[in-house]
N, CA, C and O of each residue as an XYZ file, in Angstrom:
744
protein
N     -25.296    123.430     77.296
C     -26.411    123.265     78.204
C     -25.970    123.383     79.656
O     -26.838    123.411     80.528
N     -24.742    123.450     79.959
C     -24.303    123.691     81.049
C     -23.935    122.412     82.015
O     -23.602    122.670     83.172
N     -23.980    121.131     81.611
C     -24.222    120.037     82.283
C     -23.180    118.760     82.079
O     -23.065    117.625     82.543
N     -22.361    119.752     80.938
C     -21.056    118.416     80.599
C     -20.287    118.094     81.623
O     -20.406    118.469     82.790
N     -19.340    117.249     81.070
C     -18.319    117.096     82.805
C     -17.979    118.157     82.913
O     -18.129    118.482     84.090
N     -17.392    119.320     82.062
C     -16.572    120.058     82.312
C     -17.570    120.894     83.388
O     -17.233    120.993     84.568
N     -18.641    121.401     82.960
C     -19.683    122.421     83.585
C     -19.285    121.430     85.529
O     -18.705    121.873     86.521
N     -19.773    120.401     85.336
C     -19.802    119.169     86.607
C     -18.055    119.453     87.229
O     -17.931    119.898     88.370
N     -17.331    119.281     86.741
C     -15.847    119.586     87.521
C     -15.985    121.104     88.111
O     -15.801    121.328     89.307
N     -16.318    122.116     87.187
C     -16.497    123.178     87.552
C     -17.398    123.499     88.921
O     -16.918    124.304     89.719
N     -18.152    123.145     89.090
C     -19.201    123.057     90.030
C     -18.369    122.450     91.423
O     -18.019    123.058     92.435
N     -18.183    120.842     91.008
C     -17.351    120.424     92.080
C     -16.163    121.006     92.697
O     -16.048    121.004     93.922
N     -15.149    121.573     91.825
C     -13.788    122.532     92.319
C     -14.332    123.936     93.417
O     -13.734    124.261     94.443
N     -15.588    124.605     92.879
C     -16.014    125.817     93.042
C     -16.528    125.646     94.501
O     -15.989    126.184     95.468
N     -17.696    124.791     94.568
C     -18.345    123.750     95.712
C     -16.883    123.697     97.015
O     -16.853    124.330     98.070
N     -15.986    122.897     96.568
C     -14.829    123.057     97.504
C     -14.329    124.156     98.186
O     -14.365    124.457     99.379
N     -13.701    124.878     96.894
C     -12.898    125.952     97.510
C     -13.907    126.898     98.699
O     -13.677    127.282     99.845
N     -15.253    127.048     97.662
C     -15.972    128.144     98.874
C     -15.853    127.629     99.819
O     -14.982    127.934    100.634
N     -16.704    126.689     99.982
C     -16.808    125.232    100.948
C     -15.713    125.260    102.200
O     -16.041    125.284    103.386
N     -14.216    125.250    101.655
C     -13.413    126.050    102.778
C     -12.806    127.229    102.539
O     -11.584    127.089    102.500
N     -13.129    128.203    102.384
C     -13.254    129.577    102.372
C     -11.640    129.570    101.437
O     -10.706    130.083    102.053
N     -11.401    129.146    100.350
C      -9.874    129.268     99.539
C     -10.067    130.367     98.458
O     -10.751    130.184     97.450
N      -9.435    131.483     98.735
C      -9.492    132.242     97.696
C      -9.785    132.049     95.846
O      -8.755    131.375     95.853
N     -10.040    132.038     94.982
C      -9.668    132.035     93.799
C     -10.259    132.408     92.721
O     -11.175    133.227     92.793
N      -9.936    131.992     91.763
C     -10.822    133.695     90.437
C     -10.668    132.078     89.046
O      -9.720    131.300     88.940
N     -11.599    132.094     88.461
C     -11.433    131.318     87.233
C     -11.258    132.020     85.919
O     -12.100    132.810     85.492
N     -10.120    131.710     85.270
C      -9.226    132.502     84.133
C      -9.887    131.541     83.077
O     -10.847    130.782     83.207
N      -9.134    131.786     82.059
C      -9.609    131.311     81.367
C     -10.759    131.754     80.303
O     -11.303    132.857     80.346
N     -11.103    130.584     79.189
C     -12.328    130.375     78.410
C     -13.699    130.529     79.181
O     -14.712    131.035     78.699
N     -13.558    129.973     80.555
C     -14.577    129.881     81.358
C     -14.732    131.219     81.385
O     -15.563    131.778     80.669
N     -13.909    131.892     82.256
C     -14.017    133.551     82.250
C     -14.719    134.181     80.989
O     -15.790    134.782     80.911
N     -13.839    133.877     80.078
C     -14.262    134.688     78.971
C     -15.776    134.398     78.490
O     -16.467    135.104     77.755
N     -16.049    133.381     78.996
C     -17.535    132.928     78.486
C     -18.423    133.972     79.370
O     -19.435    134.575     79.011
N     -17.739    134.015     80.657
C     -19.061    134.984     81.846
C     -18.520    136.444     81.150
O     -19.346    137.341     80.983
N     -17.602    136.573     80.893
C     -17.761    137.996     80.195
C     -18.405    138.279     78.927
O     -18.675    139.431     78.586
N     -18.704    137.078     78.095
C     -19.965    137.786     76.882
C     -19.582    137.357     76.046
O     -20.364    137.531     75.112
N     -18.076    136.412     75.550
C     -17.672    135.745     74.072
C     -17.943    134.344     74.794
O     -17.516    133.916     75.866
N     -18.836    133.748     73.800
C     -18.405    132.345     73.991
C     -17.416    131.087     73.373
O     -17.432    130.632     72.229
N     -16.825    130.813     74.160
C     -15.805    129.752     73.282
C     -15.802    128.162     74.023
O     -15.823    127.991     75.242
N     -15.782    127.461     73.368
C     -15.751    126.082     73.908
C     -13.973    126.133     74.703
O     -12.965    126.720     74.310
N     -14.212    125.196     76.004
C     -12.863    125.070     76.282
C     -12.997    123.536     77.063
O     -14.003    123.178     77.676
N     -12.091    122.944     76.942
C     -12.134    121.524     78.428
C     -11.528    121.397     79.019
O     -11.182    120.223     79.152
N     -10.828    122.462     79.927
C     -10.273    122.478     81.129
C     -10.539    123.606     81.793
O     -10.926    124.606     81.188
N     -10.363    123.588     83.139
C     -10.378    124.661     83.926
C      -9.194    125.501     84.388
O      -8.211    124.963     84.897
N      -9.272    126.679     84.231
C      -7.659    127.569     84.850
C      -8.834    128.268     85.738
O     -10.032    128.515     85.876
N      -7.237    128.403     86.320
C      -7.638    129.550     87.782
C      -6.777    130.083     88.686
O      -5.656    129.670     88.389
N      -6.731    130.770     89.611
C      -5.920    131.223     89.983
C      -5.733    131.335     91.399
O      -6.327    132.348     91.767
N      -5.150    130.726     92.410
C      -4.526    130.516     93.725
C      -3.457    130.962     94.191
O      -2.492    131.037     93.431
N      -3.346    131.338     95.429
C      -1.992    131.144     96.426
C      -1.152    130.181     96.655
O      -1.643    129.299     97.359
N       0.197    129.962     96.255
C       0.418    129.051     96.563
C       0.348    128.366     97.876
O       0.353    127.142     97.752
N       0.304    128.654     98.694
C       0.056    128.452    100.067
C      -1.407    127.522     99.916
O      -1.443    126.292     99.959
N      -2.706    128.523     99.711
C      -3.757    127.611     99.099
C      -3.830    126.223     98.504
O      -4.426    125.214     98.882
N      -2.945    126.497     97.325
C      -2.237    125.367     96.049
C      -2.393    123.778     97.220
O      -3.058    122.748     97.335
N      -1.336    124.481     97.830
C      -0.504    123.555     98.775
C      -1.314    122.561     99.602
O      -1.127    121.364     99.821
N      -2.539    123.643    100.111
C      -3.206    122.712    101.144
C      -4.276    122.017    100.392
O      -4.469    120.888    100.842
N      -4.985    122.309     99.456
C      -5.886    121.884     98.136
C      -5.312    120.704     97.931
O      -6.117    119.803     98.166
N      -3.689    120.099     97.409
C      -3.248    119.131     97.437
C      -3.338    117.964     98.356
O      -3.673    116.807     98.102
N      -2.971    118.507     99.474
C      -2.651    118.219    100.627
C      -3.990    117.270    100.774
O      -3.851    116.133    101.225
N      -4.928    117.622    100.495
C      -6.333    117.765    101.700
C      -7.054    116.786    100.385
O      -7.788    115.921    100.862
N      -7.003    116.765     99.233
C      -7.428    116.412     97.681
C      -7.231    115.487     96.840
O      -7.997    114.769     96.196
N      -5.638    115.613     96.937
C      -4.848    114.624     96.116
C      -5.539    112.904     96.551
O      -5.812    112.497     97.681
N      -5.660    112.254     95.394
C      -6.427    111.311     96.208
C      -7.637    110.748     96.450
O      -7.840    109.565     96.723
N      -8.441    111.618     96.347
C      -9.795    111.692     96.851
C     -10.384    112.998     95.613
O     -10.879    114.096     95.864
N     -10.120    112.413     94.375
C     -10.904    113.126     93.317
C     -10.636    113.789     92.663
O     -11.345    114.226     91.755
N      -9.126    114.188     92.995
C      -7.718    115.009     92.225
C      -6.515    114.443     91.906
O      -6.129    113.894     92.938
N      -5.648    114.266     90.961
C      -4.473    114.309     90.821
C      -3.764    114.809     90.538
O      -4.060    115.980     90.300
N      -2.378    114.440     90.331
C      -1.537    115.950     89.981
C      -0.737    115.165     88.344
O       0.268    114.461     88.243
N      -1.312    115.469     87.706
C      -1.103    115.824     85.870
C       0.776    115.764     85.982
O       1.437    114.759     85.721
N       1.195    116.750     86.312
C       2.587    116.809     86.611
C       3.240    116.809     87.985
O       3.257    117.978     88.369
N       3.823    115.945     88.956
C       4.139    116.462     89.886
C       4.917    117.687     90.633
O       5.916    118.242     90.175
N       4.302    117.995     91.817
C       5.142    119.325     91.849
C       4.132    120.773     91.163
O       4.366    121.966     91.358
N       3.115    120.233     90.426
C       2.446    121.442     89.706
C       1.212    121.907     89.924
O       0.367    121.530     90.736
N       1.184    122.740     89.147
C      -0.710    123.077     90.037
C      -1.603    122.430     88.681
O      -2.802    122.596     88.459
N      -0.751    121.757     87.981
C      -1.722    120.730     86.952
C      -2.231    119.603     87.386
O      -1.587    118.621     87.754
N      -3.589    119.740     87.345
C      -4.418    118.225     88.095
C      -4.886    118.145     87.450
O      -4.904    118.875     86.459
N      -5.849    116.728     87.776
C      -6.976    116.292     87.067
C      -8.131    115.587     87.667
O      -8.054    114.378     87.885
N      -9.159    116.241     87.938
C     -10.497    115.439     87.955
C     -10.775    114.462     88.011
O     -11.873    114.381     87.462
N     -10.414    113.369     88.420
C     -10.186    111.897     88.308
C     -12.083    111.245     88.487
O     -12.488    110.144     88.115
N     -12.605    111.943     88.911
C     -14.254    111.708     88.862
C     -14.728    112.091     86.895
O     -15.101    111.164     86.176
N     -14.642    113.101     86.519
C     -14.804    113.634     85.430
C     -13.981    113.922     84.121
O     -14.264    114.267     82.974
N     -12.597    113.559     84.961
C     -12.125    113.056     83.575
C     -11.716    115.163     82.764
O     -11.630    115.490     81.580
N     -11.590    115.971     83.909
C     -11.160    117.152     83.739
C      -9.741    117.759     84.143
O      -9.181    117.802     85.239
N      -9.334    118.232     82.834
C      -7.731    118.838     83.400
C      -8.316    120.542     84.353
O      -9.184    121.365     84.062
N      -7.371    120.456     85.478
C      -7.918    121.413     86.262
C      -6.430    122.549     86.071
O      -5.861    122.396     87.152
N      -5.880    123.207     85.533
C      -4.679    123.614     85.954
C      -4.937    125.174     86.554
O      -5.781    126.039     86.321
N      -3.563    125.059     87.606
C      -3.773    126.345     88.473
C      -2.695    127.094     88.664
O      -1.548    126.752     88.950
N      -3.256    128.378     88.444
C      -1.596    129.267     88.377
C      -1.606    129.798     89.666
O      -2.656    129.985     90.279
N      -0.203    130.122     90.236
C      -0.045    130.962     91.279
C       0.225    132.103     91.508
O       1.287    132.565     91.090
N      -0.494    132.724     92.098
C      -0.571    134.275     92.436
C       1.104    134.592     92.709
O       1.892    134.013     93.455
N       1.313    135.815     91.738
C       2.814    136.497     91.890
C       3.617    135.815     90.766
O       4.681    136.264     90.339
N       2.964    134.591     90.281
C       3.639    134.496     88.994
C       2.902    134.895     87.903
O       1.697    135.090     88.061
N       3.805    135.176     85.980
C       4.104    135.937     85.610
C       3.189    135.091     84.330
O       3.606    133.990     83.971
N       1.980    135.659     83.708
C       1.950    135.633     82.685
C       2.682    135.073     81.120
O       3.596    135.634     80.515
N       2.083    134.031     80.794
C       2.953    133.485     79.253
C       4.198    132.992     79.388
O       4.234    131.781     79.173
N       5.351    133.534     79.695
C       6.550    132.835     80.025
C       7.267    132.702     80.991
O       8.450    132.361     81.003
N       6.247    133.097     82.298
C       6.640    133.068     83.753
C       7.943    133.943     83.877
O       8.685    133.819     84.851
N       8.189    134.815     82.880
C       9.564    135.817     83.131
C       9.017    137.017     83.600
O       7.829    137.170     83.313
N       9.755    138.249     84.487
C       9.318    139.001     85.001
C       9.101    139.718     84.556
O       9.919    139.869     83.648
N       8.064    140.789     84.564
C       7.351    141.738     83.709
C       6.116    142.682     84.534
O       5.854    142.248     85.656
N       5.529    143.613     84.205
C       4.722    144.462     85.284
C       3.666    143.679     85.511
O       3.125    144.108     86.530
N       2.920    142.480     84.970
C       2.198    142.177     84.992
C       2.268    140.869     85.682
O       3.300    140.225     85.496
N       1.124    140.235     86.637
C       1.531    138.986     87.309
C       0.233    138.161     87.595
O      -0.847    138.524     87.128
N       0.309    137.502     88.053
C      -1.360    137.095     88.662
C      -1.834    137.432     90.022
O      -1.128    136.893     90.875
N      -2.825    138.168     90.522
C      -3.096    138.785     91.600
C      -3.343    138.027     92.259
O      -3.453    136.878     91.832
N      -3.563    138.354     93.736
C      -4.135    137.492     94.832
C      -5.256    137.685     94.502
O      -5.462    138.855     94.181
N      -6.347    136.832     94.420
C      -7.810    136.026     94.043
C      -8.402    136.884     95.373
O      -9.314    137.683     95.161
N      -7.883    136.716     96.735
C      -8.650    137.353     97.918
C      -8.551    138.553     97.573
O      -9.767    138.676     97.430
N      -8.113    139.688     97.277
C      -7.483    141.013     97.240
C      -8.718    141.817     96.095
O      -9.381    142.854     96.094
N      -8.513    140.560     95.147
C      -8.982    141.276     93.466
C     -10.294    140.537     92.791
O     -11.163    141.149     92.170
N     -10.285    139.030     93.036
C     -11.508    138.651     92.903
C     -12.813    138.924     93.168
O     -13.025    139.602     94.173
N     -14.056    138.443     92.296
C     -15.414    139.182     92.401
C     -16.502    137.788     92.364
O     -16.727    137.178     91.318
N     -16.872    137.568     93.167
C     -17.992    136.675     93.348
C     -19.034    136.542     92.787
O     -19.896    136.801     93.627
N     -19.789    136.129     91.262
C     -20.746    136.307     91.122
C     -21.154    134.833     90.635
O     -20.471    133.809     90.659
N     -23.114    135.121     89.967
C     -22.762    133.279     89.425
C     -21.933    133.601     88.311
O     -21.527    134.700     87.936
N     -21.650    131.842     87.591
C     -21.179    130.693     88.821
C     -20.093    130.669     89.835
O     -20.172    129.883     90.779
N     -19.036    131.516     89.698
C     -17.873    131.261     90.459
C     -17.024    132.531     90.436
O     -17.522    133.464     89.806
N     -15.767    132.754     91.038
C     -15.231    133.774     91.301
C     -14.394    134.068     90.062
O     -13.900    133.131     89.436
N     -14.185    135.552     89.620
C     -13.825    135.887     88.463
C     -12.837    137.157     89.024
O     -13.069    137.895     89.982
N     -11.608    137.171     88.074
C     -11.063    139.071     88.243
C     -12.131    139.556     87.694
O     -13.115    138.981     87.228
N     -11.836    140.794     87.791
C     -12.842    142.035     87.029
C     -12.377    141.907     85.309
O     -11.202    141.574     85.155
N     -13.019    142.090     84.288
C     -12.277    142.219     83.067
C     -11.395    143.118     82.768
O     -11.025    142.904     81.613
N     -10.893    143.973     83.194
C      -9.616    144.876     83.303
C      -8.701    143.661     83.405
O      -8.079    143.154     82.472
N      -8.714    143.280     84.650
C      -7.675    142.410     85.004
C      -7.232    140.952     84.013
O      -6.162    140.398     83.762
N      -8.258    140.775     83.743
C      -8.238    139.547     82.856
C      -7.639    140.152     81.505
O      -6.825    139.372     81.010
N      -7.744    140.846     81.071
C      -7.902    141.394     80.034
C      -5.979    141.961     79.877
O      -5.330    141.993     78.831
N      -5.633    142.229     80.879
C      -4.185    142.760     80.978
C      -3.468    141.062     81.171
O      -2.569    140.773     80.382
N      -3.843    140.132     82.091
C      -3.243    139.002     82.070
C      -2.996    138.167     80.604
O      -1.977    137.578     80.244
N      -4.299    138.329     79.885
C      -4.042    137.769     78.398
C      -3.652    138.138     77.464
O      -3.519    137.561     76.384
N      -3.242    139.923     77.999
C      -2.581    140.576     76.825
C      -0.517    140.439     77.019
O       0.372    140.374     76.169
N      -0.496    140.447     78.201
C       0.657    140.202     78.645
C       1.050    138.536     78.279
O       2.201    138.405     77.864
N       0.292    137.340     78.376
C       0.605    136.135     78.440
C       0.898    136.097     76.700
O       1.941    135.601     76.274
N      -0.171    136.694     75.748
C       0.531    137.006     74.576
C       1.156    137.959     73.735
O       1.042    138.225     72.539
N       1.737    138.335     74.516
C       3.113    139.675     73.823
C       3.799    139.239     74.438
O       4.783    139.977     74.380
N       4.103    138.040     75.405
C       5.737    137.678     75.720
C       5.783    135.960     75.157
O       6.787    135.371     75.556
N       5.042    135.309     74.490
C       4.832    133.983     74.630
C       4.095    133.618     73.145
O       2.916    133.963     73.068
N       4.682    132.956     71.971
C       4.573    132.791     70.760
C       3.267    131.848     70.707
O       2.339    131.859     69.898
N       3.510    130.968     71.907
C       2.744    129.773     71.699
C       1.138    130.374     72.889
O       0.618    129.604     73.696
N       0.913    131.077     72.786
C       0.002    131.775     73.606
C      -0.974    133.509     72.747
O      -1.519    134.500     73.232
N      -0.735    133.051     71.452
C      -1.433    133.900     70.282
C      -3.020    133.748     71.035
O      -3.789    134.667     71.316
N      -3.158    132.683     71.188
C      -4.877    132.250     71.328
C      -5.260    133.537     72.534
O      -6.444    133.871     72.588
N      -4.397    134.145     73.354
C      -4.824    134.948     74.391
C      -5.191    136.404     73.754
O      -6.165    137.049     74.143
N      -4.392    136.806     72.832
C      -4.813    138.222     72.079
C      -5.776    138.036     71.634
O      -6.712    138.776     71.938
N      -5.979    136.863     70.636
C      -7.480    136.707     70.210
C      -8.444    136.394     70.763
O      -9.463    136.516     70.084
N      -8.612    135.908     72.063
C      -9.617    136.141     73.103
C      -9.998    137.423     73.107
O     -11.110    137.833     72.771
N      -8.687    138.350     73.650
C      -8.973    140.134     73.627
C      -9.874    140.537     72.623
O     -10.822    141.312     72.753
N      -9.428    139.830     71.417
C      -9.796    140.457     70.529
C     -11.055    140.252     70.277
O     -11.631    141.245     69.832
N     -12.089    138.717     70.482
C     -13.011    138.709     70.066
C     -13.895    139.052     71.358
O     -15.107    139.191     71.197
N     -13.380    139.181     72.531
C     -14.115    140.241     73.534
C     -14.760    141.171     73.424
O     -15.755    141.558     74.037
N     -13.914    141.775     72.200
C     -13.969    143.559     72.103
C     -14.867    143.565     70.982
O     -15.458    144.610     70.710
N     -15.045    142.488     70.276
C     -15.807    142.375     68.881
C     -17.166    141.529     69.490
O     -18.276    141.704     68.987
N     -16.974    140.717     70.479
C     -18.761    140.413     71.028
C     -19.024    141.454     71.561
O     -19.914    141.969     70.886
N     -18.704    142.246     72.611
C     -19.664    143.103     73.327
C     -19.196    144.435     73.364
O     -19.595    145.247     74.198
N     -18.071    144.776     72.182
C     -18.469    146.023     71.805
C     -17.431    146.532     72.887
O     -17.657    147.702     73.196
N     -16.647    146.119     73.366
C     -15.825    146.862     74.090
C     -15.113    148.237     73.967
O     -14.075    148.210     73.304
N     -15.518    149.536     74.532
C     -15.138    150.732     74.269
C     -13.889    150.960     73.652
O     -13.635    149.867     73.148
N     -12.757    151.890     73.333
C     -11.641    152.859     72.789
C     -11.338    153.018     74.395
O     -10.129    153.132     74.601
N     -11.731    153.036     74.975
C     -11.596    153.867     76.580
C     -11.143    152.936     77.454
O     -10.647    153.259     78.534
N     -11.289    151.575     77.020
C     -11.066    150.634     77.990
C     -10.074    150.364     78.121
O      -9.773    149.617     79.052
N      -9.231    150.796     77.347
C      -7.594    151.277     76.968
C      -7.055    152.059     78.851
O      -6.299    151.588     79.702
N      -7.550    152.848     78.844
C      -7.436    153.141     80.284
C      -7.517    152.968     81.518
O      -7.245    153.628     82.522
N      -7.973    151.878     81.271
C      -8.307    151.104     83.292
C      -7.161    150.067     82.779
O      -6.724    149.222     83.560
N      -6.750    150.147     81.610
C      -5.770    148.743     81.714
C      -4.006    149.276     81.895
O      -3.669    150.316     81.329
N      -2.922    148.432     82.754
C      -1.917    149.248     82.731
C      -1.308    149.491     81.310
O      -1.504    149.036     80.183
N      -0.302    150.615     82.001
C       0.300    150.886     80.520
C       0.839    150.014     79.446
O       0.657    150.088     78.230
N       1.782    148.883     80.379
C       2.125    148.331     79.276
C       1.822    147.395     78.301
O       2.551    146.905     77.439
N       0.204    147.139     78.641
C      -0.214    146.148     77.913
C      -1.193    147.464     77.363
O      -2.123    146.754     76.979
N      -1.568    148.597     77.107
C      -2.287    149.469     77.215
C      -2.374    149.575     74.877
O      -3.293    149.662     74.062
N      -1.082    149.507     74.801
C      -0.907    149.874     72.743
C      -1.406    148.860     72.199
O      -1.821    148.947     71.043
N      -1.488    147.508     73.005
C      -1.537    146.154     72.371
C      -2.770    146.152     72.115
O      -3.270    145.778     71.054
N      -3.725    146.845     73.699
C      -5.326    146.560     73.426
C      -5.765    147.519     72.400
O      -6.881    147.455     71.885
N      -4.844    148.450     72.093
C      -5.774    149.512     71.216
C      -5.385    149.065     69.977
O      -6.190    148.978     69.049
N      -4.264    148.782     69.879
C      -4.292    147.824     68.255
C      -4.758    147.093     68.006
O      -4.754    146.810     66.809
N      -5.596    146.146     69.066
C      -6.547    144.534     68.769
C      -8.063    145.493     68.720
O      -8.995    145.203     67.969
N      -8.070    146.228     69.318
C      -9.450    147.579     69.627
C      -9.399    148.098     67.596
O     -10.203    147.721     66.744
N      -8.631    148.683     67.466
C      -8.488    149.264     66.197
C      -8.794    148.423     64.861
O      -9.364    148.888     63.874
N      -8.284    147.004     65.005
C      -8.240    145.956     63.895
C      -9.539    145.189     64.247
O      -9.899    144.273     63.508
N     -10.298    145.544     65.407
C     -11.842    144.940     65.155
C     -12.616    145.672     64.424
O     -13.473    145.304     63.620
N     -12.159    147.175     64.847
C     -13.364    148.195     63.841
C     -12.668    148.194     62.620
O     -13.398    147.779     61.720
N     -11.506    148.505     62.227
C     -11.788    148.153     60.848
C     -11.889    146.688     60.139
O     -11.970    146.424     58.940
N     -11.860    145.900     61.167
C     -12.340    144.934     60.087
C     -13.729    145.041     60.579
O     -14.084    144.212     59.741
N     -14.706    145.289     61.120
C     -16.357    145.332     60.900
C     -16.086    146.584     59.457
O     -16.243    146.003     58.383
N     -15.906    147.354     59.370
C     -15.727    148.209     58.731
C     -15.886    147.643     57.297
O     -16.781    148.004     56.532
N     -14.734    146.526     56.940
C     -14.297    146.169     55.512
C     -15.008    145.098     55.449
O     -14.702    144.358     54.514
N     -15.842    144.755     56.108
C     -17.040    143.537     56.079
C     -18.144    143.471     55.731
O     -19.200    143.815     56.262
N     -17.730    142.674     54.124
C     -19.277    142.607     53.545
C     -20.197    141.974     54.055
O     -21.314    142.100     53.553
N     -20.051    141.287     54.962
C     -21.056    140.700     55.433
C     -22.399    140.864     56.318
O     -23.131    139.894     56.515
């Protein structure tokens, strides 16, 4: 219904950042929900500068935020009772080891629509394919891809706006949706 804490943290984080003009893009289940699969999730990801990170703390901590781990961009909602965690732009997908793929600057690449700021699905779509082809414990991100491509029908073609090297992964999660609609009695 849109109105749980989580929807309510969401609102409040979003409310802020615009509020003082802080870059950022919401990753995640949330994401994936404004792109057309829905999945339950109870926390918020997203994506910042660290520089941003920094002053968000700074200005936050305290007054309706905490920090989950110190030192991290893991907080928590202390009004709502929401884990907020935040990755930083230039780091690396799934096992934070280096690889072509990274998290963009939110100002640069982000897209404003309701409710809140999002990458484009290209982008998202290469971050979760990369976070699971380097990271065992991060399966749940292919199958996001995957049931993306199986809610709304995601083209063979979309293979191409995405970089190369996450480019075989999407067409094999692309390939194993149609044939399994295919082998489905249902």
């Amino acid at each position: 219904m849109g109105e749980g804490e989580l929807q309510k943290a969401v609102h409040k984080l979003v409310d802020i950042l615009e509020r003082e003009d802080v870059p950022y893009a919401i990753i995640g289940a949330l994401a994936l929900n404004q792109y057309g699969h829905r999945r339950v999730t109870v926390d918020v990801d997203l994506v910042m500068r660290e520089e941003d990170l920094r002053e968000f703390k700074r200005r936050w901590l305290g007054r309706g935020y905490v920090e989950r781990a110190p030192g991290t961009g893991k907080l928590l909602d202390t009004e709502f009772g929401v884990h907020v965690d935040v990755l930083s732009t230039g780091r690396f997908p799934g096992d934070d080891k280096p690889k072509p793929i990274a998290f963009p600057d939110p100002a640069k690449t982000a897209v404003r629509g309701p409710p809140f700021a999002l990458f484009p699905v290209e982008i998202w779509i290469e971050l979760k394919l990369a976070s699971g082809m380097v990271a065992a414990h991060r399966l749940k991100d292919l199958a996001d891809v995957q049931e993306l491509i199986r809610s709304v029908h995601l083209p063979r073609s979309m293979a191409d706006a995405l970089h190369p090297w996450v480019r075989e992964r999407f067409l094999d999660l692309w390939q194993s949706v149609q044939d399994g609609q295919a082998n489905d009695p249902y």
